[in-house]
N, C-alpha and C positions, 0 to 999 in steps of 0.2 A: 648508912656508910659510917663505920665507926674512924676516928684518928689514924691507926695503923694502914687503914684503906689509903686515905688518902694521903698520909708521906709518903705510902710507894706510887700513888699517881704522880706527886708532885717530882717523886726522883726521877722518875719515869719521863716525865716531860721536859727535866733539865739534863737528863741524858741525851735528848736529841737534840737541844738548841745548839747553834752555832753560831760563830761572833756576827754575821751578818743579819742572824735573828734578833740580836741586842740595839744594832743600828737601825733593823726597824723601828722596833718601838719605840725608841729614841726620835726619828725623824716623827712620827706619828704623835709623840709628846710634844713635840716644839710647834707643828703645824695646830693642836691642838690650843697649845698655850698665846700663837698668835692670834686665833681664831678669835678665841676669850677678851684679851687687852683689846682687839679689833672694834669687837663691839660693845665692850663695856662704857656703860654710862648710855645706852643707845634703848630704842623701841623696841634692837631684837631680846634684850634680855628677856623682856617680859611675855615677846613672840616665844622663846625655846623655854621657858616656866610653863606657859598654857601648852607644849608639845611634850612637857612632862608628865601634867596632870593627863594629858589624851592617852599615851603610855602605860600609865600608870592604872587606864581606866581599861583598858585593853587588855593588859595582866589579867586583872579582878574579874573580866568576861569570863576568860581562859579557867580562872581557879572553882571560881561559884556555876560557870556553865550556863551562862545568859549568852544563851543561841541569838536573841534577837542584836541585842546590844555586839556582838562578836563580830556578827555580820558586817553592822553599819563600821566599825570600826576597823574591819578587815578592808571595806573599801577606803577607806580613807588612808593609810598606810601603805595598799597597792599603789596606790598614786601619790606617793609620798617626794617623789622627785620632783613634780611638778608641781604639788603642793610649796614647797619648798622654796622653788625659784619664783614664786608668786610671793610671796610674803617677805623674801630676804631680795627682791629684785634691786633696792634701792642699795643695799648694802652691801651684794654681790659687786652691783656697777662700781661704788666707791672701794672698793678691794680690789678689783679689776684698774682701775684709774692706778692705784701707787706702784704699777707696774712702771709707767711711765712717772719720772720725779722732774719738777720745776721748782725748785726751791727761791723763797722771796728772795734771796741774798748769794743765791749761784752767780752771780757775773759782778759779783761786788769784789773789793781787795779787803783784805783782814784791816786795815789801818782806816779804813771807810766804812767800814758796816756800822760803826758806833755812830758816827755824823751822819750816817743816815735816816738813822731812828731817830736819833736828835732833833733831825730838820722835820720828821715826819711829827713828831708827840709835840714838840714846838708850835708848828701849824694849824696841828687838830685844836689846841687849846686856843690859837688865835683866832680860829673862826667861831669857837663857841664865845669868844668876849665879846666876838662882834654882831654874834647873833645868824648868823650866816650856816644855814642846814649841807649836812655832808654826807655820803657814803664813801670810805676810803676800803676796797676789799685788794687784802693783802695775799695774794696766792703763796701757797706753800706744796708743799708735794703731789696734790692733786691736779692736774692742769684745769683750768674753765674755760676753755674755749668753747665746751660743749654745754656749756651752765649758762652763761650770759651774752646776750645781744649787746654785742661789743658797738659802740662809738665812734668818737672819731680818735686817728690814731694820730697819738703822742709824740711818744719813746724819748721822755723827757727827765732830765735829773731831776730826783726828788728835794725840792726845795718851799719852805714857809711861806715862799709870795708867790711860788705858784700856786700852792691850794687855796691862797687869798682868790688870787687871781679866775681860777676855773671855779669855786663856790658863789663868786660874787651875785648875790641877788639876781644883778642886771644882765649876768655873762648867759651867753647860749648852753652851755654845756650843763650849768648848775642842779637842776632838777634830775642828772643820772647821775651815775658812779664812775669814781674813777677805780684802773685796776694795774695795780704793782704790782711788779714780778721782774726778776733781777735786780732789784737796787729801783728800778727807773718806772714812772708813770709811763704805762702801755698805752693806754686810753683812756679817755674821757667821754661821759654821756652815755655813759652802759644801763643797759637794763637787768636786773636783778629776779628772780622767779622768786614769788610769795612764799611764805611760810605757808603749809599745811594743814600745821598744826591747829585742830578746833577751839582750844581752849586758851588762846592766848588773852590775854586782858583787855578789853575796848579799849584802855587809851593808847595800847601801841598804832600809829600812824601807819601808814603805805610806808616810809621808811626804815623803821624797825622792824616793818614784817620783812620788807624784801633784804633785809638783813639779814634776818635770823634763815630767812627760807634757803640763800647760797651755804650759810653753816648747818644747817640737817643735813645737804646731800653732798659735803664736800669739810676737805677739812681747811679750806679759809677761815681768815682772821676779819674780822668787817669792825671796822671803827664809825660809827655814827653818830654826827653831831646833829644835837636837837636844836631847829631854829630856834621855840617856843620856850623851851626851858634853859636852856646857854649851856648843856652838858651834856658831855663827852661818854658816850658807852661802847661796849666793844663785843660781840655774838661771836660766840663760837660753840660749837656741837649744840647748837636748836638752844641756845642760854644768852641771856644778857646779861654783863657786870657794868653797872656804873662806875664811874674815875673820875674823881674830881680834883685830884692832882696830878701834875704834869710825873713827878719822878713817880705816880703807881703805875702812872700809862706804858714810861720807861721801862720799869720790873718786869711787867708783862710781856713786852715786845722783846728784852733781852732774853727773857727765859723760855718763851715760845718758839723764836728763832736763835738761841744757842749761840748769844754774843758773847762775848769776856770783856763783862765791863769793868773800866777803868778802875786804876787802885785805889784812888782816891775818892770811887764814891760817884754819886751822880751828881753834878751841878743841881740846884735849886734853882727854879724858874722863878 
């Protein structure tokens, strides 16, 4: 097919589009480019890379004519839908979940969302000077009520001598998590589903696994304070960052949940 062939295909087929053919593939570009950001930084990338190479290896059947290899590869593609919803189950559910949103700071007022995080990054630091172990998971757009075996119920302002209060060694609740969602501690004494992941390091605890394991399958924020070591880390998307100071803790919580912090800067603790 030489050049001339194919400008008149190409006129050809922009002689028949029409403006509703343009807002398809428009909507088809955006669903595409959600899809992308959706799972970027995730398992599936590396899932739809080895669904490139199988593709790719399916072509090369096709061109060199390897009947046997064709075949196997034909079945696997026939059953490419169910393939599919087996390997992306975990990440279909969590794209499914943002249909419904529970945002941490939905029932907050704008002049209170700052003194919230304030009393929340405050506390986390006071229970790590005192050596006192935490799980603080901060729901954002995902709901969990379908993720954790919820506790006992709160629905309490979030305040510094409460999470003294609910960590204390002695107290009953201590050993589960607590879980925020609008401004307020929902509950207390939750239980958190493990991490998955094989390859994480022996010295993470049953703490930081079941940390990290609600951030693989949900987009919570988990703040875990280590009894053993007196510091402050924080799991999100199957990752832990340590903080060992109070205003990084801050940085993070503002720019996570989209505060406008003050002009002046963040007080030093």
């Amino acid at each position: 097919m030489n050049i001339t062939s194919i400008i008149q295909n190409l006129s050809l087929i922009w002689s028949h589009l029409e403006w509703y053919d343009f807002l398809d593939v428009i909507f088809v570009w955006i669903i595409i480019y959600k899809i992308l950001t959706f799972i970027r930084g995730t398992g599936a990338v590396q899932i739809l890379t080895g669904l490139a190479v199988v593709t790719l290896a399916y072509i090369t059947s096709i061109w060199l004519e390897l009947s046997t290899l064709h075949w196997v590869l034909k079945q696997f593609f026939d059953n490419l839908f169910l393939i599919i919803i087996v390997l992306f189950q975990g990440d279909i559910r969590r794209a499914l979940a943002h249909i419904g949103k529970s945002p941490f700071l939905g029932g907050v007022s704008a002049n209170q969302e700052m003194h919230v995080l304030e009393e929340l990054s405050k506390g986390t630091f006071a229970l790590a000077s005192k050596g006192y172990g935490a799980l603080i998971v901060l729901e954002r757009e995902i709901g969990l009520d379908n993720y954790i075996q919820k506790g006992t119920d709160l629905n309490a302002e979030i305040r510094a001598e409460l999470l003294l209060s609910i960590f204390h060694p002695e107290g009953p609740l201590h050993d589960g998590a607590i879980l925020i969602r609008g401004g307020r501690v929902i509950s207390a004494g939750s239980f958190l589903p493990l991490s998955k992941n094989p390859n994480l390091a022996a010295s993470y605890g049953t703490r930081h696994r079941a940390a990290l394991g609600i951030s693989e399958d949900t987009d919570a924020l988990v703040i875990i304070v280590s009894e053993e070591r007196k510091t402050v880390a924080v799991a999100e998307q199957g990752e832990i960052k340590v903080f060992a100071r109070n205003e990084d803790l801050m940085h993070l919580l503002i720019e996570a949940f989209q505060v406008k912090a003050p002009r002046g800067g963040l007080a030093h603790a």
